[in-house]
C-alpha positions, -999 to 999 in steps of 0.1 A, spaced: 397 589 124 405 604 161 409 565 171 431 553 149 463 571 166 453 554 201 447 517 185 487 524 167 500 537 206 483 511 218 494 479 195 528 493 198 531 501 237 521 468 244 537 448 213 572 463 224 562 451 261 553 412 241 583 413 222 608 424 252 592 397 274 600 371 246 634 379 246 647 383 280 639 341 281 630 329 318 640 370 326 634 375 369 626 335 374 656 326 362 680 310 383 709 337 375 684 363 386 668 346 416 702 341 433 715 370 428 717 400 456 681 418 454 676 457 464 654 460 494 629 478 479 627 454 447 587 451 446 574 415 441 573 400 408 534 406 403 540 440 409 558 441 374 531 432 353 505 455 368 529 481 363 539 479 332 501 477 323 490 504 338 524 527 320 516 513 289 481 522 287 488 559 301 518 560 279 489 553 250 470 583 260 498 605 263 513 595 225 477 596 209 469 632 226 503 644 214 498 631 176 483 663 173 500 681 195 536 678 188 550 673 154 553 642 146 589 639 129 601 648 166 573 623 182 581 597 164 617 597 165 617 600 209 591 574 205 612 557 181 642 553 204 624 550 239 611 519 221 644 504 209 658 509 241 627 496 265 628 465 243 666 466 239 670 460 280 652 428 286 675 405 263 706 425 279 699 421 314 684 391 314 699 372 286 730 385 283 735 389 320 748 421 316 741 443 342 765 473 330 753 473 299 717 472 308 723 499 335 735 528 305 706 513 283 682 521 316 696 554 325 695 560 289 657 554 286 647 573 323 666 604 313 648 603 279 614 600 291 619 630 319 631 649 290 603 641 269 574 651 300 597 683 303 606 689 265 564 685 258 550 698 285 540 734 272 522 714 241 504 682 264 494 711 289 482 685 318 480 656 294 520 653 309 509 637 340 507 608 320 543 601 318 550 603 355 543 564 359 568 558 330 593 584 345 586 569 378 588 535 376 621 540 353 637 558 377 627 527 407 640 501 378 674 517 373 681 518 414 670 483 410 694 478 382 724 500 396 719 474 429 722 448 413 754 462 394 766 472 427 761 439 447 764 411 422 
């Protein structure tokens, strides 16, 4: 079934987003966050969600076209720990209120997504496009998160 790769992406993209939501608690409306310095350029808080929808459901394009375009023991294990870590950072930032920590978990996750558009490009052909929202919204999230380090 050509599907059935896109339904998995796609129950996993935006599980991981369910389950990192559920444990980063009251996350940006809590009153930690909410009186804490703020970048400039930190986009409202609707933007978030709208964001993260639209990655995740490009991010499900791009992971079912490369099921059969990238081996998979290689796929899976990026995917693997792009997941660990994009859950990983809610609960740290947020919960734990640790913006050092959550800043090398970031980084961590932007630099492997740009690897991953560059390390797969030659085998998604154009289909790479499809990270850039990922890859740019990453990097925007880890000025956001290096501010906050930097000012709190």
């Amino acid at each position: 079934m050509r599907a059935l790769p896109f339904i998995i992406f796609f129950l996993a993209n935006f599980g991981a987003l369910a389950i990192g939501g559920f444990l980063m608690g009251e996350g940006p409306s809590s009153e930690w966050y909410q009186e804490a310095n703020q970048a400039p350029w930190t986009p409202p808080g609707w933007v978030f969600g709208a964001a993260w929808t639209f990655i995740m459901l490009a991010y499900t394009f791009y992971m079912g076209i490369a099921w059969n375009r990238i081996p998979r023991q290689k796929l899976l294990g990026v995917y693997s720990v792009q997941l660990i870590f994009n859950i990983g950072w809610n609960p740290v930032f947020f919960d734990l209120h640790d913006a050092e920590m959550g800043l090398l978990i970031i980084s961590f996750l932007t630099i492997l997504i740009w690897l991953k558009l560059f390390l797969f490009r030659k085998s998604m052909k154009g289909w790479s496009l499809l990270l850039l929202p990922y890859s740019i919204w990453l990097t925007i999230a880890t000025s956001l998160n290096l501010y906050f380090l930097l000012y709190n």
